[in-house]
N, C-alpha and C positions, 0 to 999 in steps of 0.2 A: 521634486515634481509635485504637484499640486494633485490633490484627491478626486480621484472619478467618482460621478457615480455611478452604481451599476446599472447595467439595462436588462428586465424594463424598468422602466422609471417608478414603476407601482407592481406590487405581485398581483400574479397573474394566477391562480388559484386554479386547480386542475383537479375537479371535487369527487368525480365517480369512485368508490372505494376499489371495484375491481381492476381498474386502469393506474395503480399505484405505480408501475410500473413503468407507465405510460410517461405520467408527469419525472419521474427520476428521468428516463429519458431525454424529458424536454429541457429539466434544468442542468443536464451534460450539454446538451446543444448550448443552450443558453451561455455555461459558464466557458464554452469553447467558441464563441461568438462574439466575447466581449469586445473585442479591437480586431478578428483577422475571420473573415468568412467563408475562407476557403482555404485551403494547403495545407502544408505541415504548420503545426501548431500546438500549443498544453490549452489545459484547460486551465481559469483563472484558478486560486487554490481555496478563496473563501468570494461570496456576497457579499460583498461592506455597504457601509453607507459613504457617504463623499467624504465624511471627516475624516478618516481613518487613513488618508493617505493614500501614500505609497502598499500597503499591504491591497490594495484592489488591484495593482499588477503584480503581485507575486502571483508563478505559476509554477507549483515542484512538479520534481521529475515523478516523483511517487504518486502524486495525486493523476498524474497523466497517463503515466503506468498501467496503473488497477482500475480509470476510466477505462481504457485501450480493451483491456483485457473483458469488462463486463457489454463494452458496448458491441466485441464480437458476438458474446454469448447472445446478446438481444440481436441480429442479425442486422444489426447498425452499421454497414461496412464502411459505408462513404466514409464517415465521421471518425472512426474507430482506425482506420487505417492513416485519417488525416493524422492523425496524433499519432501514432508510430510512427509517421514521417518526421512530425515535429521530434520526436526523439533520437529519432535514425540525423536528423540535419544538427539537433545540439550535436550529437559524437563526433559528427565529422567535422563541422564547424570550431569543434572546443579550442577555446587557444593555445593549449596545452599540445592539444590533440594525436596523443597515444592512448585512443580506445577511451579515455573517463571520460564520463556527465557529469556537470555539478550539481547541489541539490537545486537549485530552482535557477531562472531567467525569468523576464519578463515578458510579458504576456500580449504587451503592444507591440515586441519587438524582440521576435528570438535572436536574428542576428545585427551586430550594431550598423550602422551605417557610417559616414560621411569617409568613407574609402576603406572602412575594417567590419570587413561581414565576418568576423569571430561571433563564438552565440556570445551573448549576453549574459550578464551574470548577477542576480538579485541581490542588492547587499547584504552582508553575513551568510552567505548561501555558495560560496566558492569551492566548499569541501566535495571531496570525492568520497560517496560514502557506498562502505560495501553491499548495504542493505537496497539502498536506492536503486544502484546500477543492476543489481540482480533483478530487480522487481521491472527497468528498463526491459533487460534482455529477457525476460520472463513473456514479456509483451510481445518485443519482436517475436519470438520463438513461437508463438501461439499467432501471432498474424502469418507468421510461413505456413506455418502448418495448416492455417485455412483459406490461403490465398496461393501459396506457392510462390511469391514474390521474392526473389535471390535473394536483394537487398535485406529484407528481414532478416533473411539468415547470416549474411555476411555479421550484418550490427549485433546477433544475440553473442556468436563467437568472436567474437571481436572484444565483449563485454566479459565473457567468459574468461578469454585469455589474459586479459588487463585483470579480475581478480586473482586468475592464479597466480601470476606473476609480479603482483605488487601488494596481496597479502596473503600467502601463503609462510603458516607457521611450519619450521623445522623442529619444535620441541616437540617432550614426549606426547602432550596433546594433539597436536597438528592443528588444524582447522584454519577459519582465516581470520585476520585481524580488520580492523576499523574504517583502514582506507586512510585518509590523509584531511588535514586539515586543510580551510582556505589558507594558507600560508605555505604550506609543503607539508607541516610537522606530521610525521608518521603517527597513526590512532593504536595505540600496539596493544591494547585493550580486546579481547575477544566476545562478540556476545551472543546469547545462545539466536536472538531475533535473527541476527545478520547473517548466523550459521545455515539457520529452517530456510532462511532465502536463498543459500548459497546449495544446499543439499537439493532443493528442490528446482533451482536453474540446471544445475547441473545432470539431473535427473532426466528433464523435459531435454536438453541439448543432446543427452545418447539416445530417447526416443527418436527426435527428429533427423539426427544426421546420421545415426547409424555408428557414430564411430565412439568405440572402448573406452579411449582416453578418457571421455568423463565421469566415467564409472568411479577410479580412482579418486577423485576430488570431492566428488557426492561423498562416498566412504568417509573420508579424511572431515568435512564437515557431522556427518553423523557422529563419527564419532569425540568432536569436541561437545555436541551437546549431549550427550549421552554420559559426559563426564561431570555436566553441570544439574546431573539431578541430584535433589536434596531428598533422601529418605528420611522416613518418620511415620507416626501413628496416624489412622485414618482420619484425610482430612487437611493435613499438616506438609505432605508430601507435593512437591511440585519442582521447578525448572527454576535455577536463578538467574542473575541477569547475565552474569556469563563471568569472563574471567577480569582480574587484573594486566596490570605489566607481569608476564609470565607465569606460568601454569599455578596458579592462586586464583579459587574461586573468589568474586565477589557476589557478598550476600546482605550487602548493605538495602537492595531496594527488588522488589520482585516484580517483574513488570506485567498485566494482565496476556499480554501478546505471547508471551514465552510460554503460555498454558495452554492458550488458544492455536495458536501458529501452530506448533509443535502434532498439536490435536489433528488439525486439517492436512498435514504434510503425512503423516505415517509416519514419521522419523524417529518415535520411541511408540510404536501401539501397546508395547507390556505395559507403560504409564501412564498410558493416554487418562482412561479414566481419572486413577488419583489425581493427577492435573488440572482435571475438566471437576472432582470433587473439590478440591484447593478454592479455585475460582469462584464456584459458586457459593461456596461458602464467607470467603473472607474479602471477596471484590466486588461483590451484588451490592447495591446502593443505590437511594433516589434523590434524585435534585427537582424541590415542588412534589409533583406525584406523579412523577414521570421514574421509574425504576430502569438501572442500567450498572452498567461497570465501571467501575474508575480505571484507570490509566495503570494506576501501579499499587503496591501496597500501602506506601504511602502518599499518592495522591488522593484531590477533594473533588468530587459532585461527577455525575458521570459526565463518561465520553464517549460519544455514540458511535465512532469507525472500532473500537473494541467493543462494547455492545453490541452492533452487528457483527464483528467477526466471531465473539460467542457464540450469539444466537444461530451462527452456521454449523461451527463446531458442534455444541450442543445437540441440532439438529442430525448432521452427519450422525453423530455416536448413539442418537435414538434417545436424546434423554427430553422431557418432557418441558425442562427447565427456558429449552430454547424458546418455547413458543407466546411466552410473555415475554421475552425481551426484543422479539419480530413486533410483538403486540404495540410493544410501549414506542416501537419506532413510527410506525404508521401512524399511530395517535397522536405522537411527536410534529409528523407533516403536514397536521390538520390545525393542531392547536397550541402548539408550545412558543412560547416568547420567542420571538423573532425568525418566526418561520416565512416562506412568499409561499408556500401549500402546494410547494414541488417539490424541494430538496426536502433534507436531514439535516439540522443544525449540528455545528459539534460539538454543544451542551446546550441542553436548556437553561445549565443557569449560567447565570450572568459571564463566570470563567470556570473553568478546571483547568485545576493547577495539574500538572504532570507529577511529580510527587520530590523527595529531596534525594540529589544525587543524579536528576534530571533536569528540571526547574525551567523548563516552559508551561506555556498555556493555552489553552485553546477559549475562542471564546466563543459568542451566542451569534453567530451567523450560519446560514445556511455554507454548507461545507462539500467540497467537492467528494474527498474521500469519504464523508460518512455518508453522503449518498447513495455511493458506488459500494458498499460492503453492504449496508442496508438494499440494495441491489441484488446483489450474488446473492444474499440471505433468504429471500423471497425466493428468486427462483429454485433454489437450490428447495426449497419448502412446495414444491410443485405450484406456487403462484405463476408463471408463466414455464414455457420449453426452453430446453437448453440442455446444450451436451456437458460440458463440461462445468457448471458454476462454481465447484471450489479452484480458486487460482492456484492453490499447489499442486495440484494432479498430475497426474499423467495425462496426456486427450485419451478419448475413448472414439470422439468420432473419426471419421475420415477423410485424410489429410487431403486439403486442396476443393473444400466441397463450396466455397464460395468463389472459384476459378482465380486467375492471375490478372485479370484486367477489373 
C-alpha cells in the first residue's frame, strides 16, 4: 500500500502554554480521524510523513488502550468510547475469535471487506500479547465503570478469562506468561511488565464486578513479580525483566517500565522507592537538551511514553525528580525536531533504539502513546481535573457518573 500522508497536511500549532492539554487532546482526535470519523475505531500509532509507508496505518491496541483510558479522564466521552468500541469490535471480529486481540490492525480498515469482515491485522502484528490485551480490558473496564455500558464489561472479562486460561503458569512461581506468537508459538517467557498489567486488570475486574474470582489471579501475578526483584546496595536495587523458559530469572536487560509500572500499580510499595531510585539514577538521559529515560538499560536516547510514565511515578511517590521530566515534555511539544506543537514525539532524536534482548525502535514522529502518558502525567500533577489519572488504580470516582447513553 502506497504511503499516506497524515492530516493535516501542515501542523497546526496549538501555542497557549496553559491549554497543553487542550492540544494533546486535539492530536488524539486527530490521530483517531485519520481515515474513520466516527464509530468504533484506534487511533493511528505514529504521525509519519507520506514516505514511511505502510507505518501511517499501523494502529495498536496499546496505543488505543491508554488513548481510551486518558481520554475518559479528560471527560472526552464521544471519542474515548469510540475507541473502546473499536476494541470491543477487534475481540469480537478476531479471526481466531476466542476472546484475543492482536497487537495492531489497520487504521483505515479495522474490519476486512470484500465478504470477510474479520479485523484486520498489521503485518508482523498477529501475536496475542498478554500485556496489550490487559491494557484492552483495562479500557473496557474503566469505560463500564463510567458509562455502565454492559458490553464494556462483557469485553474486559471476556479478556480476563482468555489470560487466565491461555497463560496461566502452574510452576512454583505462578504468574502468566507471554501469550502467543503471530504463528500460534506459545511466549512461555514471564515478564514482570505483562504481570503489573495483569495484577492490575485483575484488580480493577473485582472492583467493578464484585466477584472474588479475580482476587486469586491478581495474587498469582503479584506474586511472580515480587520474585523478580533484584536486591542490592542503594541505588543498584530494582525489578528485572522477568523470567526465562521456566522459573529462571532473566537479568540480561532491565527495562525502565518494570520500575515505573510496578511504582504506579502498588504491586511491591516496600520497593517502590529503590526502584523509582534505580531509574533515576542509571536511565535519566538526554537526546540534544531535551533530558528523559531510555527504554531499557541498555537502550540509546530517550523515549518519551517512559519519560512520562516516570515523571507520573515520580510525581505519585512525591519526589521532586518528576517535575523536570513533565518539564522537558511540554518543551518537547513546542520545540523539538519533528514535533506539529500538539503531540509528544517518541524521541527527539532521530531513533531510540529499545536496547539488546529487545531490538526495536522508535522514531522522531509525533506519537500516540507518548502523548497519552505525557497526558495522565500532567493531569495527574494538578494541570487539569480528573478522577482517576494513574491507569493502574483502582477508580475512586463513582461508577456510571457519565450515564449509559
Amino acid at each position: 500500500m502506497a504511503g499516506a500522508q497524515a492530516f493535516p497536511r501542515q501542523p497546526q500549532s496549538w501555542t497557549p502554554p496553559a491549554a497543553i492539554l487542550d492540544g494533546i487532546d486535539i492530536f488524539l482526535m486527530q490521530q483517531a480521524s485519520q481515515f474513520v470519523l466516527s464509530g468504533p475505531r484506534y487511533v493511528t500509532t505514529y504521525r509519519v510523513p507520506a514516505e514511511q509507508g505502510n507505518m501511517a496505518f499501523r494502529a495498536d491496541t496499546y496505543d488505543t488502550a491508554i488513548a481510551a483510558i486518558y481520554l475518559l479522564e479528560r471527560k472526552q466521552v464521544a471519542l474515548a468510547t469510540n475507541l473502546v468500541d473499536g476494541l470491543y469490535a477487534a475481540m469480537m471480529h478476531d479471526p481466531v475469535g476466542d476472546g484475543r486481540i492482536v497487537a495492531a490492525t489497520w487504521a483505515n480498515s479495522l474490519l476486512g471487506q470484500g465478504g470477510d469482515f474479520s479485523t484486520t491485522i498489521f503485518p508482523g502484528a498477529g501475536l496475542s500479547d498478554t500485556g496489550n490485551m490487559c491494557w484492552a480490558a483495562i479500557a473496557m473496564a474503566r469505560a463500564f465503570h463510567y458509562t455502565g455500558r454492559a458490553h464494556y464489561l462483557h469485553g474486559a472479562r471476556t479478556i480476563g478469562d482468555w489470560v487466565v486460561k491461555h497463560t496461566a503458569v502452574a510452576d512454583e512461581w505462578g504468574g502468566f506468561s507471554g501469550g502467543y506468537e503471530e504463528g500460534g508459538a506459545k511466549r512461555p517467557w514471564r515478564s514482570v511488565e505483562h504481570n503489573t498489567d495483569a495484577f492490575a486488570l485483575f484488580r480493577l475486574l473485582r472492583q467493578v464486578t464484585g466477584e472474588a474470582r479475580w482476587e486469586e489471579h491478581m495474587l498469582a501475578a503479584q506474586a511472580l513479580v515480587r520474585r523478580c526483584f533484584i536486591d542490592g546496595p542503594d541505588g543498584t536495587a530494582h525489578f528485572c525483566t522477568g523470567t526465562g523458559v521456566g522459573p529462571v530469572l532473566n537479568e540480561d536487560v532491565i527495562p525502565t517500565d518494570c520500575q515505573t509500572w510496578t511504582a504506579l500499580s502498588g504491586i511491591a510499595l516496600d520497593v517502590r522507592n529503590a526502584c523509582l531510585r534505580y531509574v533515576v539514577a542509571n536511565h535519566q538521559t538526554t537526546s540534544g537538551d531535551f533530558v528523559g529515560m531510555r527504554f531499557s538499560s541498555t537502550g540509546r536516547e530517550v523515549q518519551n511514553e517512559n519519560t512520562a510514565g516516570a515523571a507520573l511515578a515520580l510525581g505519585e511517590a512525591g519526589w521532586s525528580e518528576g517535575r523536570a521530566l513533565l518539564a522537558s515534555l511540554q518543551d518537547q511539544i513546542r520545540r523539538a525536531p519533528g514535533t506539529d506543537g500538539l503531540g509528544v514525539v517518541a524521541t527527539p532524536a532521530a531513533e531510540c533504539w529499545t536496547g539488546a534482548g529487545l531490538g526495536w525502535s522508535y522514531f522522531n514522529w509525533p506519537h500516540s502513546a507518548a502523548s497519552t502518558w505525557t497526558g495522565l502525567a500532567l493531569l495527574a500533577a494538578g494541570t487539569g481535573l480528573a478522577d482517576n489519572p494513574n491507569p493502574f488504580s483502582e477508580l475512586r470516582s463513582q461508577p456510571g457518573r457519565f450515564g449509559s447513553e
